[in-house]
Residue, then its C-alpha position, 0 to 999 in steps of 0.5 A: x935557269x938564267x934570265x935572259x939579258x935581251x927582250x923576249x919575244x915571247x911575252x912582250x912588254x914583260x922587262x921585269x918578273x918577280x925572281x928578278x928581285x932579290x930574294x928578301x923582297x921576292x915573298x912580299x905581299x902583292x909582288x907579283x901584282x907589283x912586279x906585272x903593275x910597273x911592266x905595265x906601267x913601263x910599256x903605257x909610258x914607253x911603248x917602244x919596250x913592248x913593241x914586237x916590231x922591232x924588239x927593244x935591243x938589250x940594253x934598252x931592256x937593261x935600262x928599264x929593268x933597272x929602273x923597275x926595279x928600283x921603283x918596286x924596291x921603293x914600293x916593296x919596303x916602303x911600310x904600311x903607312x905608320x906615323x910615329x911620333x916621340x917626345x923627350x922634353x923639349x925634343x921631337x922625333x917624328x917618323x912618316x911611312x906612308x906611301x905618299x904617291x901609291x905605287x906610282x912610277x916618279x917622274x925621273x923614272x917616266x922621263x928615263x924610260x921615254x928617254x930609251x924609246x927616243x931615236x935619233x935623227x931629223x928632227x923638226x927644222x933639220x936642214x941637211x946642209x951637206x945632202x948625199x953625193x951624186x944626188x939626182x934630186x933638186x937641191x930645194x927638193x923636199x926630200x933634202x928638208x927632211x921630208x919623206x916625199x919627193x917634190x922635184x919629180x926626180x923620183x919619178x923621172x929620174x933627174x928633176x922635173x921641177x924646183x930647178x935652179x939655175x946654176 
């Protein structure tokens, strides 16, 4: 059965299942607990990926299924935690193992998922400097300051009640 490439509606905030990984990692101890862990990991740090209204589009789905992968990769094969240490006269070699950090998303991947729930548009301190033709609105009405309410009353009558200029 092929995995769809889109979100499904049907269980929200799940982007990546245990037969996504590759067979050699699919029967490692606690996937399955890792696998539902990092969806919902994802879904704390990007709401946007488990939102139902809207779905995330595709490639938003994409992205993050990429990037959990990765990290229940990482956490799949990263060893029980062996220190290994070898001495041959005056050379060492030391070898470390242990899950530093547990099964904890980096921060790169937490900055990569919240980069795909940003949208763009006005932010804080966008001046439209070239409003829409044919505005009814005063060209100091709020709404042309990226605000979402109307201070000019042009909403209400039709043409601006207040904030005039003279021209």
């Amino acid at each position: 059965m092929p995995i769809p490439a889109g979100p499904d509606p049907t269980t929200p905030g799940q982007i990546i299942r245990p037969t996504d990984l590759p067979a050699s990692l699919q029967g490692v101890e606690l996937i399955d607990a890792m696998v539902a862990g990092a969806n919902a990991k994802a879904s704390r740090v990007a709401p946007c990926l488990a939102s139902t209204d809207p779905l995330p589009t595709a490639d938003q789905v994409a992205e993050a299924k990429l990037i959990l992968l990765g990290a229940v990769k990482r956490w799949a094969e990263a060893g029980s935690g062996a220190w290994q240490q070898q001495t041959a006269g005056p050379y060492s070699v030391t070898s470390d193992t242990r899950q530093r950090s547990g099964f904890n998303l980096w921060p790169s991947e937490i900055e990569a998922l919240q980069a795909l729930c940003r949208t763009s548009g006005p932010s804080a301190f966008t001046v439209d400097t070239a409003p829409g033709c044919g505005s009814i609105h005063s060209p100091i009405c709020s709404l042309n300051f990226g605000a979402l309410y109307c201070s000019c009353g042009a909403d209400i009558a039709g043409f601006p009640l207040y904030e005039l200029v003279d021209p």
